[in-house]
Structures are given as C-alpha cells and as structure tokens.
C-alpha positions as CSV (number, residue, x, y, z in Angstrom):
1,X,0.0,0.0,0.0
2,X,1.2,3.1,-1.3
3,X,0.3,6.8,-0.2
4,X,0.0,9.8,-2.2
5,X,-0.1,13.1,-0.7
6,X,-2.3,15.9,-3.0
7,X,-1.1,19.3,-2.2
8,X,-3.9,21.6,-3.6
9,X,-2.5,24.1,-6.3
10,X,-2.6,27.8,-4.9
11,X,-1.3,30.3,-7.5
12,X,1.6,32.5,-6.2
13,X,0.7,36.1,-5.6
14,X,3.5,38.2,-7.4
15,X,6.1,39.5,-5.3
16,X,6.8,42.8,-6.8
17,X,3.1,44.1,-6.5
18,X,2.4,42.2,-3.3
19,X,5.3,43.1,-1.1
20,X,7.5,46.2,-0.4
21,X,11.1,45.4,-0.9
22,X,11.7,45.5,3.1
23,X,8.9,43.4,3.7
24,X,10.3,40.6,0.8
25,X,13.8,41.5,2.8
26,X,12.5,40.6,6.4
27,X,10.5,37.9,5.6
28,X,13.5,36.2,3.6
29,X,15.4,36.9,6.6
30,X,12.7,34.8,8.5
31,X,12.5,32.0,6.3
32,X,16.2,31.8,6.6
33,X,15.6,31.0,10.0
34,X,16.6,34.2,11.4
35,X,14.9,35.7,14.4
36,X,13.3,39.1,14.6
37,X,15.9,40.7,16.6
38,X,18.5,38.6,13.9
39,X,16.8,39.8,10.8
40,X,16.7,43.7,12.4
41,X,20.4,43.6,13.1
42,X,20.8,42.2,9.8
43,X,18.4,45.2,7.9
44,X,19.5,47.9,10.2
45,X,16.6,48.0,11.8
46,X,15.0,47.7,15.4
47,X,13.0,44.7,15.8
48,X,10.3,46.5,16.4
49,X,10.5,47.8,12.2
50,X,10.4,44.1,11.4
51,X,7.5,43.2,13.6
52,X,5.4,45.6,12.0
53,X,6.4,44.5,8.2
54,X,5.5,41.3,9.5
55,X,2.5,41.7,10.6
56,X,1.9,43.7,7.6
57,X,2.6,40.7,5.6
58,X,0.9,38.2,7.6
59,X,-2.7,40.9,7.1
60,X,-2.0,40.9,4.0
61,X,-2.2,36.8,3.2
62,X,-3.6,35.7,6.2
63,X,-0.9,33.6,7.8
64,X,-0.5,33.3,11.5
65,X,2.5,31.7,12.2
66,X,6.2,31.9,11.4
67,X,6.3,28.5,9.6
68,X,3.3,29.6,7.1
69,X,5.8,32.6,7.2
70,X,8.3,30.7,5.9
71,X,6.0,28.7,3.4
72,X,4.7,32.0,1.9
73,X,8.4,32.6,0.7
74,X,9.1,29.5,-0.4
75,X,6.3,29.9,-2.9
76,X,7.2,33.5,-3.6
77,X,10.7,32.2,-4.4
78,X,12.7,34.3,-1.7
C-alpha cells in the first residue's frame, strides 16, 4: 500500500506588486531562520520595524505563524 499526498494548487501572488522590498527583505530573513531581533540587526533596523512588516505581511495573506511565514516565501521564491 502506497500513499500519495495531494497538495492543492494555490497560485503564487506576485512579489513585486504584493510586497514592499523591506517586507520581501524581512521575511527572507525569516525564512532563513533568522529571528526578529536577527533579521533587524541584519536590515538595520530595530526589531520592532520588522515586527510591524510582519505583521503587515501576515494581514495581508492571512498567515499566523512563522512557519506559514516561511512557506509563503518559499512559494514567492525568496
């Protein structure tokens, strides 16, 4: 017995009319695995800058947490 897992097809929003370029910046940063006070240090930013262009981000697709975070990029190829 074999199983076959069926992903439903959602179709990428594009990147360049979805997200500001800090936003794409901070949320690569937190797919990479980076933490928010990480991905500030690393944009010159407080954390509190990158909180807010998350939370932007996750309003704007409706994700809640940091691994659909991390998914969203994936399929926005950051």
């Amino acid at each position: 017995m074999s199983l076959t897992l069926v992903m439903e097809h959602v179709e990428a929003p594009s990147t360049s009319t979805s997200l500001a370029p800090r936003e794409q910046e901070a949320l690569r940063h937190i797919a990479a695995g980076c933490t928010y006070l990480q991905a500030a240090r690393n944009m010159g930013l407080s954390k509190h800058t990158v909180d807010a262009y998350l939370r932007r981000i996750r309003a704007k697709f409706g994700v809640n947490t940091t691994a659909e975070l991390t998914r969203l990029a994936i399929s926005l190829g950051l």
